[in-house]
C-alpha positions as CSV (number, residue, x, y, z in Angstrom):
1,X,76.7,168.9,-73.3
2,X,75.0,169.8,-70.3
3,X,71.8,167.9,-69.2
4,X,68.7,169.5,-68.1
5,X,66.9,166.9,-66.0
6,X,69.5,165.9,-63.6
7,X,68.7,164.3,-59.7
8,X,71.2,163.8,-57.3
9,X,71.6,160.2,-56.0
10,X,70.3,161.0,-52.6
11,X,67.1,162.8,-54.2
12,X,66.8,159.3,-56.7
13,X,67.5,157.0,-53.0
14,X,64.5,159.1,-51.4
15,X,62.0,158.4,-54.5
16,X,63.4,154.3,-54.5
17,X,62.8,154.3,-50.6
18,X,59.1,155.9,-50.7
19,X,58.1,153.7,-54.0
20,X,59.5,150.3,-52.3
21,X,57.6,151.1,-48.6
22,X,60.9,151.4,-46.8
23,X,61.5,155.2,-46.6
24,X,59.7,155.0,-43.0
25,X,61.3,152.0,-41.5
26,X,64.7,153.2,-42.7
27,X,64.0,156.5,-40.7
28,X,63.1,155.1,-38.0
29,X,66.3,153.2,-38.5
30,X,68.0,156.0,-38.5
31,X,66.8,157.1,-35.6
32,X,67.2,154.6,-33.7
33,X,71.1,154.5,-34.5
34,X,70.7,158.6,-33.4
35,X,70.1,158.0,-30.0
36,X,73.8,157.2,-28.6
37,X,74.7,160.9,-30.6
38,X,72.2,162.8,-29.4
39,X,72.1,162.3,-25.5
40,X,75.7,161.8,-25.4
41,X,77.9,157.8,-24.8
42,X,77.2,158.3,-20.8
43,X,73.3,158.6,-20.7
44,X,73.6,155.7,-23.4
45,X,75.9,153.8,-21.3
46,X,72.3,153.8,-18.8
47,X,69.6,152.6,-21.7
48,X,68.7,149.6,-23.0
49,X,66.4,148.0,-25.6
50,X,65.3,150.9,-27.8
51,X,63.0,150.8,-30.1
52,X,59.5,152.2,-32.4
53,X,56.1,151.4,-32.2
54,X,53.2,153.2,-33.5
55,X,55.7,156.4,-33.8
56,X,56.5,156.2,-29.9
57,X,60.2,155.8,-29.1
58,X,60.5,153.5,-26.4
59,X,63.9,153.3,-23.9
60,X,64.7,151.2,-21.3
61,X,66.4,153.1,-18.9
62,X,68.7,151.3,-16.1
63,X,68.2,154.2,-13.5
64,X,65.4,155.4,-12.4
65,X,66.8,159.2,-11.4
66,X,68.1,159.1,-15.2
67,X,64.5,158.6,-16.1
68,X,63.0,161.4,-13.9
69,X,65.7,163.9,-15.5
70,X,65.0,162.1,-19.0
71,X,61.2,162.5,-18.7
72,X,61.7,166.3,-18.1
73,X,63.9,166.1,-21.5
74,X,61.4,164.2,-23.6
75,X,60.1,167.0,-25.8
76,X,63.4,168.3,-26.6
77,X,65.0,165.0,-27.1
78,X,62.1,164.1,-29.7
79,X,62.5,167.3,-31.4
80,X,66.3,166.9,-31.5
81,X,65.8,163.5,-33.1
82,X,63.4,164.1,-35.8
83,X,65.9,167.4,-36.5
84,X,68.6,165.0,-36.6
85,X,66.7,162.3,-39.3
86,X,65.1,165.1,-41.2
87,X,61.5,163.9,-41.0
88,X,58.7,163.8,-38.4
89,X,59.5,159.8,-37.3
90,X,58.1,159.7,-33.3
91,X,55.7,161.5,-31.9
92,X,56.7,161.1,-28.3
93,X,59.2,158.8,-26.3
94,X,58.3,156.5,-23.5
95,X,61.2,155.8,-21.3
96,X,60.7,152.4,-18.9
């Protein structure tokens, strides 16, 4: 017997995260945990405290000529990590 109204867990997760208010802090979550992935273990070797405000990633970064070169990087980077999550999460990054 073959059922016609099926959902795959991940599709059933989504619906349970949106309905419960935690589908954005779990993104955000998510990309959060991205960042080391994305620019690679030596440029996250150099960063800090990272975190999400009001959709604005913000880094610490330990050197300032990684910041220059990161600042120059910031609209790729914060298209690369809301490709990576699947879902418009930040808007822009702030690196201090």
């Amino acid at each position: 017997m073959k059922r016609s109204n099926t959902e795959s867990l991940e599709q059933l997760i989504h619906v349970f995260l949106r309905e419960q208010g935690l589908e954005t802090p779990y993104n955000e979550y998510k990309l959060v945990n991205a960042w080391p992935e994305i620019v690679g273990e030596v440029i996250s070797s150099y960063t800090g405290n990272i975190y999400i405000k009001n959709q604005i990633l913000h880094v610490d970064i330990k050197s300032p000529a990684l910041r220059q070169e990161l600042l120059m990087r910031r609209s790729s980077l914060k298209d690369k990590l809301n490709n990576h999550v699947g879902a418009q999460v930040i808007t822009d990054i702030a690196f201090h």
